[in-house]
Steps between C-alpha positions, in 0.01 A plus 500: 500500500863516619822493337860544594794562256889581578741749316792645504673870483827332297797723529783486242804780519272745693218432185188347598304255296180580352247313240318644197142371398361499168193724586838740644506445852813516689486261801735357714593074513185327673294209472273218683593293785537110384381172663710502870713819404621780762491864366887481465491197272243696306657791480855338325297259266292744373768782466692248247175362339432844393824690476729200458745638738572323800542661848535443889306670735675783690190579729133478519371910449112471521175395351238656331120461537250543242159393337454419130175354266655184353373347192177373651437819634552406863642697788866419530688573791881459443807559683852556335796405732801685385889419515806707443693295284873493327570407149728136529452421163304450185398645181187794467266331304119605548271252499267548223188254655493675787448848251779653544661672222848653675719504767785696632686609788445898563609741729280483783318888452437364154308193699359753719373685217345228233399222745081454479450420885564716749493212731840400280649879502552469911617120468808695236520765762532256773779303319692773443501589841604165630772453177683822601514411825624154430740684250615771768386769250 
């Protein structure tokens, strides 16, 4: 089985956005592609579904590739398109259906640090790079 799901690396004064789950993971904005949806579209609904904070996207900065046993116990292979994204607007409000129990914006090595997935420690890295580029920093 395939799946494909879009996220984003917000950015917010330098801060990046990050996502809390009940069991204690720390994950970054992500979610499943809808009916007749690009990755981009994804990647901005689902960053306000579950963050309530709306943002554009800056860049695309990779994907991610990985395999996962879903309920059923079947084979799931799943890619994660990721965006760098800027803060426009919004309130931070996790979205408790989706289990997740906090959100904030932290300072990036903090990201680095508590994030689960590797595969979501380079996309920070990554975003970083391209933000202080974009920032001249």
């Amino acid at each position: 089985m395939r799946e494909h799901s879009a996220g984003g690396v917000v950015i917010n004064d330098g801060k990046v956005l990050i996502l809390k789950k009940y069991y204690g993971d720390w994950v970054l904005p992500k979610g499943k592609m809808e009916n007749n949806e690009t990755t981009d579209i994804t990647a901005v609904r689902e960053v306000e579904e579950e963050t309530g904070i709306k943002a554009e996207i800056i860049q695309k900065i990779g994907y991610a590739r990985y395999h996962y046993l879903n309920q059923e116990n079947e084979d799931v292979s799943k890619r994660v398109d990721y965006y760098l994204m800027m803060q426009t607007g919004g309130k931070l409000i996790p979205q408790k259906e989706e289990g997740f129990s906090f959100a904030d914006f932290v300072e990036y090595k903090t990201a680095i640090d508590i994030l689960r997935h590797d595969s979501e420690k380079k996309m920070v890295i990554n975003a970083i790079k391209i933000y202080r580029k974009i920032r001249g920093k």
